[in-house]
Legacy VTK file of the C-alpha trace (Angstrom):
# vtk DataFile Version 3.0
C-alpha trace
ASCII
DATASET POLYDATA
POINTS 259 float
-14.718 17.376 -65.997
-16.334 18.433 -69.346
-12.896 18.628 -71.051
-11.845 15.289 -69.747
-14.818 13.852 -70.857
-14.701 14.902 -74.148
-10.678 13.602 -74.675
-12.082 10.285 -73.602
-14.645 10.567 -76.574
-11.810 11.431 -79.058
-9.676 8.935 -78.127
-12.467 6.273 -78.416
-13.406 7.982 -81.781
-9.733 7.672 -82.753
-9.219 4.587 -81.255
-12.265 2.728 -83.318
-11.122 4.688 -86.911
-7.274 2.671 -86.082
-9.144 -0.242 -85.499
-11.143 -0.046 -88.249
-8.007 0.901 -90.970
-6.449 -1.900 -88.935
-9.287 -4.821 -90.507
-9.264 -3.431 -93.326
-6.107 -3.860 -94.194
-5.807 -6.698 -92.688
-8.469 -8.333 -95.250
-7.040 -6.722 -98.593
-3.525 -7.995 -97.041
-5.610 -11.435 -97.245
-7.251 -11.517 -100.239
-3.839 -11.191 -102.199
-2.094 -13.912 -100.049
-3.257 -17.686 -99.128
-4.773 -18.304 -96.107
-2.050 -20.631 -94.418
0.165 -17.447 -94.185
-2.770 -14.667 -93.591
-6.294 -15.938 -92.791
-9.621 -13.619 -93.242
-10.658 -11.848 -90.530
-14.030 -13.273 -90.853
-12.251 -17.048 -90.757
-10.276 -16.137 -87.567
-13.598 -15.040 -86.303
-15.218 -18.151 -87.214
-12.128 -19.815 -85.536
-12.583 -18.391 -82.147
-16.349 -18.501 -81.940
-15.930 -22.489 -82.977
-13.069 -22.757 -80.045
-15.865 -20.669 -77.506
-18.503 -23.563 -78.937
-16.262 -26.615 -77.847
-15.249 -24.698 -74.497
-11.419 -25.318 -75.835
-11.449 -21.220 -75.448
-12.761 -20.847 -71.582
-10.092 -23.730 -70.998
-7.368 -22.377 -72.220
-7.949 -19.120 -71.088
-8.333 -19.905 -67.653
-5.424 -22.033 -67.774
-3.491 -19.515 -68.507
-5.221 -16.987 -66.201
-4.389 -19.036 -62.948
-0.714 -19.924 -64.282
0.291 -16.182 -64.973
-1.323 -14.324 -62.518
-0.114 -16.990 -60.161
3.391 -16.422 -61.041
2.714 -12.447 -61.204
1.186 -12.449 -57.629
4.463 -14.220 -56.328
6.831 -11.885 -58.484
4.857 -8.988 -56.591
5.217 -10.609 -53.108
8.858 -10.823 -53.424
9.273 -7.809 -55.371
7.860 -5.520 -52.962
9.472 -6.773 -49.719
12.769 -6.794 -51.240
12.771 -3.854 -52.606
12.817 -2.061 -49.691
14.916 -3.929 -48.174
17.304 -2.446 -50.702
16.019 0.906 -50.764
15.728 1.124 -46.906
19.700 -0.320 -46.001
22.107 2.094 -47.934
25.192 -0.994 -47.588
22.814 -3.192 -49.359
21.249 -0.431 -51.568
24.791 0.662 -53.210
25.869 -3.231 -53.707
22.767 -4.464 -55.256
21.483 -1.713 -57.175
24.099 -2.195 -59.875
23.101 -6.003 -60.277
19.229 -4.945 -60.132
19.556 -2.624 -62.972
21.264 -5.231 -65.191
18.525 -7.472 -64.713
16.339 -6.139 -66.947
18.658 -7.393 -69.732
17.966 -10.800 -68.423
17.492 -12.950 -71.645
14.371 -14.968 -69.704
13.565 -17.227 -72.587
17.106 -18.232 -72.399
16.130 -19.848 -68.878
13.802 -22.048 -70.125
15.973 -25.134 -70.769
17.770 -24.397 -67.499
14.344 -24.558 -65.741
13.131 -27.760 -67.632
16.669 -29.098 -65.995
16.050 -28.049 -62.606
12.150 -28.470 -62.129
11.334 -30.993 -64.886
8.167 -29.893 -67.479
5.181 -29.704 -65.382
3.135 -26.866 -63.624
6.480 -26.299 -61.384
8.578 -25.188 -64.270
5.963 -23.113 -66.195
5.465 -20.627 -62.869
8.880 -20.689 -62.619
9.810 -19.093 -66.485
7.101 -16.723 -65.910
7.904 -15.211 -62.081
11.175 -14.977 -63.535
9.651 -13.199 -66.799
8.109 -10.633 -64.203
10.317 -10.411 -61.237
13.422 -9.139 -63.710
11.119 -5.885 -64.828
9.008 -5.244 -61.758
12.018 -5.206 -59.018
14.053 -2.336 -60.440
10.436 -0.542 -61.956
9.543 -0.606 -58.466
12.594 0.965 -57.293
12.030 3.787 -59.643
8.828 4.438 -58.405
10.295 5.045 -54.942
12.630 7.286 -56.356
9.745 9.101 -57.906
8.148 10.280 -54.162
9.251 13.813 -53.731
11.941 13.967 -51.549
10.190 16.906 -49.350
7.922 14.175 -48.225
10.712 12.069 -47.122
12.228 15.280 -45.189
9.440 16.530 -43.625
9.141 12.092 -41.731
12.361 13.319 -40.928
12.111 16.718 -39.362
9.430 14.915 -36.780
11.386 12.429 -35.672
10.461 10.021 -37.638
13.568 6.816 -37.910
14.370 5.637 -41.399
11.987 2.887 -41.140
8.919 4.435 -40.149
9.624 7.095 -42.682
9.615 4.213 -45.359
6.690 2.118 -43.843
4.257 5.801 -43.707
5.576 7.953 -46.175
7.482 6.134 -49.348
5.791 3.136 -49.292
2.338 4.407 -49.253
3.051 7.545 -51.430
4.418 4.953 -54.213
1.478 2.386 -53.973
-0.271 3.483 -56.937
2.846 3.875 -59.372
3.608 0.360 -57.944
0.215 -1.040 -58.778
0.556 0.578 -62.069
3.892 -0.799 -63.236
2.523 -4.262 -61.709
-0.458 -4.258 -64.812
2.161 -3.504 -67.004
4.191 -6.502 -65.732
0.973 -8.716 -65.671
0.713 -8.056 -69.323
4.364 -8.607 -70.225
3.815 -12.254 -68.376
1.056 -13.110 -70.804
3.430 -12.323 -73.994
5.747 -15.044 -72.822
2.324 -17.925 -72.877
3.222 -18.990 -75.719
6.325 -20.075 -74.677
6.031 -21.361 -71.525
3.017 -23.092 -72.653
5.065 -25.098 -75.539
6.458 -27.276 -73.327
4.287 -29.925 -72.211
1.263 -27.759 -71.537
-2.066 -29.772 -72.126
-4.425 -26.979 -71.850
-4.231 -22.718 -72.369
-3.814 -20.284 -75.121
-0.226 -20.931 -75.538
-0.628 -24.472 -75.872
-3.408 -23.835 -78.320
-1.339 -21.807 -80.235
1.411 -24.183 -80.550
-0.667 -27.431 -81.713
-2.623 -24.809 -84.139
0.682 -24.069 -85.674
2.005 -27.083 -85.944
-1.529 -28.443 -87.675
-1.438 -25.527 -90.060
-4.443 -23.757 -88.345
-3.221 -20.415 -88.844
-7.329 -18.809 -88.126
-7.054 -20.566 -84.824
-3.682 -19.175 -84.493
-4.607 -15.343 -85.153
-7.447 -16.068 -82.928
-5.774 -17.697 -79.473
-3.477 -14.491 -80.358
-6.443 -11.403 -80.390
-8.130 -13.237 -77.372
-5.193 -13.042 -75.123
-4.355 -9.033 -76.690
-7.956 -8.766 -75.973
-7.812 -10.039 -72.224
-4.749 -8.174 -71.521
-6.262 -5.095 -72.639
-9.397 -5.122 -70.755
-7.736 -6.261 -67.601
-5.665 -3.413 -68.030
-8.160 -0.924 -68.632
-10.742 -2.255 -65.353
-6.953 -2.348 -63.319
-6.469 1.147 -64.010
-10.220 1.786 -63.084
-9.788 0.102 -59.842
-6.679 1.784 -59.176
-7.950 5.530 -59.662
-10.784 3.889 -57.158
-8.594 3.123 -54.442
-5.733 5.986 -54.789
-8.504 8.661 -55.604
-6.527 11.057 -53.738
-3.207 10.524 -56.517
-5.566 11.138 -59.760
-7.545 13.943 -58.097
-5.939 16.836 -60.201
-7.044 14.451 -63.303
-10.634 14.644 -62.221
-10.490 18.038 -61.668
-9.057 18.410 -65.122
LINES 1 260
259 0 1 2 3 4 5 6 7 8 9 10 11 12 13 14 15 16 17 18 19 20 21 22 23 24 25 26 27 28 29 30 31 32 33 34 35 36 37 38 39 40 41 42 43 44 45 46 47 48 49 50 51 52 53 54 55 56 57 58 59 60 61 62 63 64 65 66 67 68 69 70 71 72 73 74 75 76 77 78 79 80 81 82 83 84 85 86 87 88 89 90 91 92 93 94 95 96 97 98 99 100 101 102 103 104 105 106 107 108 109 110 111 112 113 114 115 116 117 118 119 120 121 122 123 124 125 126 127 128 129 130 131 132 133 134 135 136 137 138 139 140 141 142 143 144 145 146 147 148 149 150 151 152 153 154 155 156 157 158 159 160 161 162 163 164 165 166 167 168 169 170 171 172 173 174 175 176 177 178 179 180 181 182 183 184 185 186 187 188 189 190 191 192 193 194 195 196 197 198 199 200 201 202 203 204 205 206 207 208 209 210 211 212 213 214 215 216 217 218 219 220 221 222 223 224 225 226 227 228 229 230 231 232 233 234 235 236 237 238 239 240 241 242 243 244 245 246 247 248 249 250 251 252 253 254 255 256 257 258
C-alpha cells in the first residue's frame, strides 16, 4: 500500500514538473512569435475565464457532452451485443472477424459528406459521424478483450456442463467487463477529438463550434482555450472513470492494492 502510494506521489511530482516545462515553453515560444499564430498563456487564460463569464463555455461544453456521450453510449450498446454474437457463433466469428479488424482503418472523417447526404446537417448527422468515430475502435477492442480471459476459465464452464452460451453469459462476459469498460473511456475520449469536426458543420452551440467561428475570426486565445478545456474534460473524466471502475471490479485490481 505504502509503495503504491508513494508511485502515485512521483508521478504527480513528475507529472506537475512536465506541466510546468510544458508553460514555460509555451510562453518563450510566444514571446518570439505574434499572437495570431501562438497566444500567451496568460491571454488564453483570460480567453476562457471571459467565455466561463458569458456562459458561452458551460454551453458549449454541455453541448458537446450530451452529443458525444450520446453517440458513445449507442456505439457501446451495439458494440457489446454484437460482439458476442460474433465471438459466441464460430460461422459468423470466422466470416466477420476479417472485416472487423479492417475497420479500424476506417477513414471516419471521410464519412462526413456521405452523412451530410444521407441525414442532412442537424443533430441526426452529428451522432451519426461520431457513433461511427467510436463503433470502428470499440467493436474489434472489445473482441480483444474477450480474447484476453484465460482460457482455463472458459474450460473449467465447460468441464461442468456448462453450453457455449452460458459459458459466455457467466464466465467471458463478466470476466472481460472491466477491460471492456476500460477500452470504452478510451473510446469516449477518441469521440471528443473528432468535436471539432463534427461540430463545423452547422453546429450553433459546443466547443467544436466555438473553435471553428474562433478560427475563422482570428481568435486564436479562444482557440487554445476551447482546445485545453475539452483535453482538460477528457482527462478528468478519464481519471474519476478509472476510479469508478477499480470501485466496481475491486476484485480485478486487487493484486494492485495489495501492491
Amino acid at each position: 500500500m505504502k509503495t503504491s502510494v508513494k508511485r502515485r506521489a512521483k508521478n504527480c511530482i513528475r507529472g506537475a514538473v512536465l506541466l510546468a516545462c510544458f508553460i514555460a515553453v509555451w510562453y518563450v515560444a510566444s514571446c518570439f512569435t505574434q499572437p495570431l499564430f501562438i497566444p500567451a498563456p496568460a491571454a488564453v487564460w483570460e480567453a476562457i475565464v471571459g467565455l466561463a463569464e458569458t456562459g458561452q463555455l458551460q454551453k458549449g461544453l454541455a453541448y458537446s457532452f450530451l452529443r458525444i456521450t450520446g453517440a458513445s453510449a449507442l456505439s457501446m450498446l451495439v458494440a457489446i451485443p454484437l460482439s458476442l454474437l460474433i465471438y459466441g457463433v464460430k460461422p459468423i466469428k470466422e466470416t466477420i472477424m476479417p472485416v472487423v479488424s479492417f475497420l479500424r482503418y476506417v477513414p471516419v472523417t471521410a464519412f462526413s459528406p456521405l452523412l451530410i447526404l444521407w441525414f442532412g446537417i442537424g443533430e441526426q448527422m452529428k451522432i451519426s459521424f461520431l457513433f461511427i468515430a467510436t463503433f470502428v475502435y470499440l467493436l474489434p477492442s472489445i473482441l480483444l478483450c474477450f480474447d484476453d480471459v484465460l482460457q482455463d476459465l472458459m474450460d473449467t464452464g465447460k468441464t461442468i456442463g456448462m453450453t457455449s452460451w452460458e459459458t459466455i453469459k457467466e464466465i467471458l462476459l463478466p470476466a472481460s467487463l472491466p477491460s471492456i469498460f476500460s477500452t470504452f473511456l478510451m473510446m469516449y475520449g477518441i469521440g471528443w477529438t473528432y468535436c471539432a469536426v463534427v461540430e463545423a458543420t452547422n453546429a450553433k452551440y459546443g466547443l467544436g463550434f466555438i473553435i471553428n467561428v474562433s478560427s475563422a475570426r482570428g481568435r486564436t486565445a479562444v482557440v487554445f482555450g476551447a482546445i485545453i478545456v475539452i483535453m482538460l474534460f477528457s482527462f478528468v473524466f478519464d481519471k474519476l472513470g478509472n476510479l469508478l471502475i477499480r470501485k466496481i471490479f475491486q476484485w480485478r485490481y486487487c493484486d494492485d492494492q495489495v501492491e
